[in-house]
C-alpha distance (Angstrom), angle and dihedral (degrees) to the residues before:
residue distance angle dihedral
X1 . . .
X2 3.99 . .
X3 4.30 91.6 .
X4 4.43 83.8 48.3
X5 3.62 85.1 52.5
X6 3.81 107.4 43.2
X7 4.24 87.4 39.2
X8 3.97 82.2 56.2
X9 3.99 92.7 45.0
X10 3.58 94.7 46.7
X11 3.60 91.9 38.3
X12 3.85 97.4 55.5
X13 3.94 91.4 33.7
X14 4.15 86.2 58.6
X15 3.62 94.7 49.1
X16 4.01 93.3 44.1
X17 3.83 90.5 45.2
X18 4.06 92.7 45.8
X19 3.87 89.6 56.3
X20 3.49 93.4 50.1
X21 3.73 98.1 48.0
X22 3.50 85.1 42.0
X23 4.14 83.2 57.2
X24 3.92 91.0 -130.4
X25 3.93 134.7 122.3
X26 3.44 125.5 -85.4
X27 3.18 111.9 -114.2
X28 3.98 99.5 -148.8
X29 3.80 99.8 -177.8
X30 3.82 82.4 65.2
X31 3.79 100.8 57.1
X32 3.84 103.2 21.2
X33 3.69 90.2 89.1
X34 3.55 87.5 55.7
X35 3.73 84.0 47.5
X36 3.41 99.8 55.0
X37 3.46 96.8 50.9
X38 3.62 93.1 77.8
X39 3.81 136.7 64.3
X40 3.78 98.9 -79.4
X41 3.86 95.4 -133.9
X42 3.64 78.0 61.6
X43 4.01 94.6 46.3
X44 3.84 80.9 51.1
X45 3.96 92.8 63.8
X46 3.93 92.6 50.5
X47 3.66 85.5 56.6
X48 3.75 95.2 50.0
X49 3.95 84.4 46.9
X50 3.59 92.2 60.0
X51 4.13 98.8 39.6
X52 3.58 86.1 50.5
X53 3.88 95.2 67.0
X54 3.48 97.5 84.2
X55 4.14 95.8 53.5
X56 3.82 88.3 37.1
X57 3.78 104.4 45.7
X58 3.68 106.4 11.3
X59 3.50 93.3 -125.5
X60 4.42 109.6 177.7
X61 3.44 96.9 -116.6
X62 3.54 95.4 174.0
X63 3.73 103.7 117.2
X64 4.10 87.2 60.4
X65 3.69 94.7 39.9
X66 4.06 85.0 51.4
X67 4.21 90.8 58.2
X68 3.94 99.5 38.4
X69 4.10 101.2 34.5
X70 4.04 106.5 73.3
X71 3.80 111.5 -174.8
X72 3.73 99.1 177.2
X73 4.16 114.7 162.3
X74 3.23 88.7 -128.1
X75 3.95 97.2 70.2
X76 4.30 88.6 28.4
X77 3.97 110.6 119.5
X78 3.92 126.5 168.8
X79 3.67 107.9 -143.5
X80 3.89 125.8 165.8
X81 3.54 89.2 8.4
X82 3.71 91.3 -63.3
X83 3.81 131.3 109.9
X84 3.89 115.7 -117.2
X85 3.58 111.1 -162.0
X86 4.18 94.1 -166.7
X87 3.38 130.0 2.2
X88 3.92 101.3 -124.0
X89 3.65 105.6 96.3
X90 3.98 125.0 173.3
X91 4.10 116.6 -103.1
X92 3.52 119.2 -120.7
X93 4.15 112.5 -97.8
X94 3.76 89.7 64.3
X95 4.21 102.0 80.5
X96 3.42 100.3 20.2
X97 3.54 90.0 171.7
X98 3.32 110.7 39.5
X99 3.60 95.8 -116.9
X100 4.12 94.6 119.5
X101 3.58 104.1 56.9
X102 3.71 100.6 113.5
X103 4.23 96.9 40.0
X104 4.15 89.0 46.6
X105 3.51 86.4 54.9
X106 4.12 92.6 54.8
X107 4.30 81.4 56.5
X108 3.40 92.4 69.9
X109 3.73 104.0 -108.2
X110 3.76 112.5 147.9
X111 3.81 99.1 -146.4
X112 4.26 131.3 -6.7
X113 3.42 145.0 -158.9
X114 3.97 123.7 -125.7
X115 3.85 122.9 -155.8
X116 3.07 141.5 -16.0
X117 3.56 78.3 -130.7
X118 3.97 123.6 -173.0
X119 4.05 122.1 -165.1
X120 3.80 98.0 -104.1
X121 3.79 126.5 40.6
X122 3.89 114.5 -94.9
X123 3.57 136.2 -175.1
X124 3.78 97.6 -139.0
X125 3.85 117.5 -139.2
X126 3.63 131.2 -30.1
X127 4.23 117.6 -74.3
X128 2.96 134.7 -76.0
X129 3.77 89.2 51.9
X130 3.54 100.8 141.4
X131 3.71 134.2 72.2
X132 3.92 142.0 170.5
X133 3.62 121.5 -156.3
X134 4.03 92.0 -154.3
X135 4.48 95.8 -162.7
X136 3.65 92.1 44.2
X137 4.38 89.0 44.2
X138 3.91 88.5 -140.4
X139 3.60 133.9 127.9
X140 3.97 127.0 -134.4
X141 4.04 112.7 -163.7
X142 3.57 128.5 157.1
X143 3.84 97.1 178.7
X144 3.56 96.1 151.0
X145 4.34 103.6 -138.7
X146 3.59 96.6 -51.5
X147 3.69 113.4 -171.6
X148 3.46 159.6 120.6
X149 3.86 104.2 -89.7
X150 3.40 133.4 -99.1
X151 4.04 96.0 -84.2
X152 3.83 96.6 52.0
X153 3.81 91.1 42.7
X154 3.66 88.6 53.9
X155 3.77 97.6 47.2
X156 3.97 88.8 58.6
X157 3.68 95.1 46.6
X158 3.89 92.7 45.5
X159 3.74 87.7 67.1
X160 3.79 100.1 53.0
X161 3.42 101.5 41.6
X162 3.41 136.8 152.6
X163 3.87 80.6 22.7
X164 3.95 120.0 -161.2
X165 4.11 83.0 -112.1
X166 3.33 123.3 55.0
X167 3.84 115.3 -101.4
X168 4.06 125.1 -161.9
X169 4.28 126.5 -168.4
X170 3.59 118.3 -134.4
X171 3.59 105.0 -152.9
X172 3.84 124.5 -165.7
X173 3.67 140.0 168.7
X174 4.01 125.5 -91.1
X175 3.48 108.9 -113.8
X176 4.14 98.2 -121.7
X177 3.43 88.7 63.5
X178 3.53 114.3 104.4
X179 4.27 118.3 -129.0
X180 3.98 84.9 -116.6
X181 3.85 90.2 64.8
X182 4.21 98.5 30.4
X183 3.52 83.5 112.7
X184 3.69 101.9 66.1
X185 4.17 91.0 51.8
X186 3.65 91.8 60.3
X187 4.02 92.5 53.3
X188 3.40 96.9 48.9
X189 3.62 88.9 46.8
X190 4.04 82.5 51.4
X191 3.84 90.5 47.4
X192 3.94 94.1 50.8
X193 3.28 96.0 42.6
X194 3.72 93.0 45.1
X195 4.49 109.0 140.5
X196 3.81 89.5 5.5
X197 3.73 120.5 106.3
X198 3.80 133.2 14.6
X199 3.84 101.9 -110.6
X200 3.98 141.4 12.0
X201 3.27 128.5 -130.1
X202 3.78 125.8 -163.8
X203 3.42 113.3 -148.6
X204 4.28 116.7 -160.1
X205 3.67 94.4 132.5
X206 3.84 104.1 76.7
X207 3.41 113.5 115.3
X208 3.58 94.8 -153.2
X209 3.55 99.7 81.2
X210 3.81 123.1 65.8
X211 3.34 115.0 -116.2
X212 4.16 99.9 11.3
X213 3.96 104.0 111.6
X214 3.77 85.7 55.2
X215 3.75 88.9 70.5
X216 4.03 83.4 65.0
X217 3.71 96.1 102.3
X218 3.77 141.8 97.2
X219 4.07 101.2 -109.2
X220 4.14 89.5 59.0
X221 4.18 94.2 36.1
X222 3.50 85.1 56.2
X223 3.79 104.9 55.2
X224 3.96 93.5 31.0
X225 3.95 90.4 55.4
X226 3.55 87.4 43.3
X227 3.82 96.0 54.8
X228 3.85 92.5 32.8
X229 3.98 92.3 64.2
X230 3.76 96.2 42.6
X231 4.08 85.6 61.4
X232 3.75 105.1 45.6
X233 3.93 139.6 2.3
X234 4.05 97.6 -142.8
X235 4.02 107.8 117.3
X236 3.96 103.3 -91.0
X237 3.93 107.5 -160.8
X238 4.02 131.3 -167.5
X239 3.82 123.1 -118.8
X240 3.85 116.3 -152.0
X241 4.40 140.8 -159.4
X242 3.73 112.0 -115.5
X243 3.97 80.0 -142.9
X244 3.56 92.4 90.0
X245 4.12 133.1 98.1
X246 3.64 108.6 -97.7
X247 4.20 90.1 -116.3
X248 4.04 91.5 47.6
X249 4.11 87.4 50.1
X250 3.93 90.7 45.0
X251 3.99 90.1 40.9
X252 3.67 93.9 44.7
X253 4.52 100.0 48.1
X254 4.09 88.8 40.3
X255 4.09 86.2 58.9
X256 3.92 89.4 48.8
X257 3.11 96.5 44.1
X258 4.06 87.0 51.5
X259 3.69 90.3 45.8
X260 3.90 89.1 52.1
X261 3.48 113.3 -83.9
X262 4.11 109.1 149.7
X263 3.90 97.7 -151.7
X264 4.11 139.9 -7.7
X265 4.10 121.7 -127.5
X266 3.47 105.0 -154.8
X267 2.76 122.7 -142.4
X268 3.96 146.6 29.2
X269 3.54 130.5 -178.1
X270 3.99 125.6 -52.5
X271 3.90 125.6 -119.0
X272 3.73 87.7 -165.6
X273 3.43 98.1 108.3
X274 3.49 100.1 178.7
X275 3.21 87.7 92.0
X276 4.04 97.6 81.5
X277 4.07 130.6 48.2
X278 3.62 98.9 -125.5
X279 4.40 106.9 28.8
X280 3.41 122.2 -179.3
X281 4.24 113.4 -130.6
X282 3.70 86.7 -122.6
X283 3.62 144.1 61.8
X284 4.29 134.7 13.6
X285 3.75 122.9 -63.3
X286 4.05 117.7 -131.4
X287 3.66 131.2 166.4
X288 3.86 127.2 67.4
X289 3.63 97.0 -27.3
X290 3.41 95.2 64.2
X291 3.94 85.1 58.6
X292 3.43 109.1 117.7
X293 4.02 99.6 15.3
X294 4.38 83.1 68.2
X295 4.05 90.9 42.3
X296 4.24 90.5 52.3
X297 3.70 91.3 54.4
X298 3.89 100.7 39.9
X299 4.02 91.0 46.4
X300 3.49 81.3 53.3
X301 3.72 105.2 47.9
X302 4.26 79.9 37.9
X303 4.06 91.5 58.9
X304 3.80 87.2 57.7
X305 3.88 107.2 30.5
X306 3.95 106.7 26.0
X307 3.91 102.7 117.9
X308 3.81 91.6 18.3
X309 3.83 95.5 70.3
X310 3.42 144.8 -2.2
X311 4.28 118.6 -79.5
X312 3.75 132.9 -140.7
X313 4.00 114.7 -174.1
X314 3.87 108.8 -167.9
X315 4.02 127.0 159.0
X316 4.32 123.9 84.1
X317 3.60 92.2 3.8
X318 3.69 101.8 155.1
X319 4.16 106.5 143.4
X320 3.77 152.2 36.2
X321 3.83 87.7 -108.1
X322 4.06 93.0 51.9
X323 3.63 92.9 42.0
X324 3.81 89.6 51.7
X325 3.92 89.3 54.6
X326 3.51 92.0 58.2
X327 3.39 93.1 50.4
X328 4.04 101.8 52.8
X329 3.76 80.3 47.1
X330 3.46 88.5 57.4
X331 3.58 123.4 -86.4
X332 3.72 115.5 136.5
X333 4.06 85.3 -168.0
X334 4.13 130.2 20.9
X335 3.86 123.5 -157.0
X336 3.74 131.3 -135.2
X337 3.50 130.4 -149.7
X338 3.86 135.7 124.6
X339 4.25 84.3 30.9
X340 3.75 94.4 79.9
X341 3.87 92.9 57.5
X342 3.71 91.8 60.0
X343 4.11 100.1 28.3
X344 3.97 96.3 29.4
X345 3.61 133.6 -145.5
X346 3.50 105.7 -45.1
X347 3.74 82.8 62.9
X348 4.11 97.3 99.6
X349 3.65 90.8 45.6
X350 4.08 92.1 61.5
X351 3.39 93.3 39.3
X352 3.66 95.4 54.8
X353 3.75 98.2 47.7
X354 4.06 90.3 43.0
X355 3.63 86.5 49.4
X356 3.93 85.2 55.3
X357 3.48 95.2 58.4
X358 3.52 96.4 43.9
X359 3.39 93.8 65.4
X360 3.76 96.6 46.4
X361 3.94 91.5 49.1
X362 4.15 83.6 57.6
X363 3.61 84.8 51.2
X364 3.83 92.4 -106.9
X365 3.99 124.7 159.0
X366 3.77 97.1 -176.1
X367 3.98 137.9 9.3
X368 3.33 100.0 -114.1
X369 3.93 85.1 72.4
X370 3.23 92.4 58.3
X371 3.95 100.7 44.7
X372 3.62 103.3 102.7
X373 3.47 104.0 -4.2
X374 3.83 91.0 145.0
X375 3.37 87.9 64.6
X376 3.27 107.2 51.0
């Protein structure tokens, strides 16, 4: 079993790296098979293999970045200071470790999110502790903030940044610590992270860690945002379940935005796992299923706090068409995540230029027209 898997790995990892040496596109219906046929956590570190090259060897990627990276004016904002090319960014979950930066960037994504990332290494939860459930294209994990620690993290992002894409830390608590003292995790995170990185994210509404969504209340957004702005003066935004009633979710991001907050990502990954024939009992559900469950809450949260704050819609995003629902809702930028393992990485690219012409067919000379136009 462990020679089938490390032939496959090295296998897949050959033909991925030949391509990209080779500077042509992956053509992912070819090895996906091959992907598939292993555990995906493991499918996950052949990817990392590959969109490490560029950090690792210095290999010019430029004629791939050229064909997958569209920086057309018409989808160019400035937010936080900082100049995002496209709105499609990648969600947090995917580079844990901050060891992709350079290779996500040659996908096409116009910003992404490192971590979560906790102060001290930790292993996460036990394996198997990822799943795909291929005819519903969604993705079960319950990986429990595995990473590198804050120091190592910090070390890698050090010597990228500034970046020429923006680049956000999700920040989460490590799972020994007890709720009581959840508080001091995030500002040491804060501290050590201090002038790296273009946004924060706080992270309290994995499901992967016991204990977490109980942070989601007023009492602990309060003193956390209070702390968090005395250390550092990047934008710090809040992360929220889908699992919540629409009134909770809409009572919950106007207080942290009140108590500081500078945007809300909404949202996280589902424990309603109804939503798939064949659930695991552990974990948070992401992918397509999770579709319309994410949109209800954000277009919630976005009737209330679109204009007040900045807006992150994340959660079954899988097409130009979905992405440009989010944003007439009222998301100035949309995350990716769990769509690339079903649609591969040309997948930014399309959206992007469909996105383009989306826009134009409304009539639309820039984004920012378009960003909440349902609500106006």
């Amino acid at each position: 079993m462990i020679f089938y898997i490390l032939s496959n790995f090295y296998l897949i990892a050959g033909i991925i790296t030949k391509k990209y040496l080779e500077k042509k596109m992956i053509d992912y219906e070819t090895i996906k098979p091959y992907l598939f046929k292993l555990q995906p956590e493991n499918a996950h570190h052949i990817a990392e293999c590959v969109l490490r090259l560029p950090n690792i060897c210095q290999i010019p990627f430029n004629p791939y970045l050229k064909s997958h990276f569209i920086a057309d004016d018409i989808l160019t904002q400035e937010i936080f200071g900082k100049k995002f090319y496209n709105p499609i960014g990648l969600g947090a979950g995917f580079d844990k470790n901050a060891t992709m930066i350079r290779g996500i960037q040659t996908l096409g994504f116009g910003f992404t999110e490192i971590g979560t990332v906790t102060p001290l290494p930790q292993a996460g939860n036990p394996k198997p502790r990822m799943f795909r459930h291929v005819e519903e294209k969604s993705i079960q994990n319950a990986m429990g903030f595995n990473n590198d620690g804050a120091y190592k993290v910090q070390k890698r992002v050090k010597q990228l940044y500034p970046f020429s894409t923006p680049i956000g830390i999700n920040i989460g608590k490590n799972k020994i610590t007890p709720e009581k003292e959840a508080i001091s995790d995030y500002t040491k995170l804060l501290h050590t992270f201090k002038g790296l990185g273009d946004y924060f994210v706080i992270n309290i509404s994995s499901p992967n860690t016991p204990g977490l969504r109980d942070l989601q209340n007023e009492e602990f957004i309060k003193r956390l945002f209070g702390e968090a702005k005395k250390i550092t003066d990047t934008p710090i935004l809040l992360k929220i379940a889908p699992d919540m009633q629409e009134e909770d979710a809409i009572a919950l991001t106007s207080f942290a935005v009140e108590a500081g907050a500078d945007g809300i990502i909404a949202t996280n990954t589902t424990v309603d796992y109804s939503l798939v024939k064949q659930p695991k009992d552990i974990g948070g559900l992401s992918g397509a299923c999770l579709k319309e469950k994410s949109f209800k809450i954000f277009d919630a949260v976005a009737k209330e706090l679109f204009g007040k704050t900045l807006l992150i819609s994340v959660g079954g995003i899988d097409s130009a068409k979905e992405a440009y629902r989010r944003i007439k809702a009222g998301a100035s930028l949309i995350q990716i995540l769990s769509g690339i393992v079903f649609y591969g990485p040309d997948m930014i690219r399309d959206m992007n230029l469909e996105l383009i012409e989306l826009l134009k067919e409304d009539g639309y000379s820039h984004i920012s027209e378009a960003i909440g136009a349902d609500r106006k």
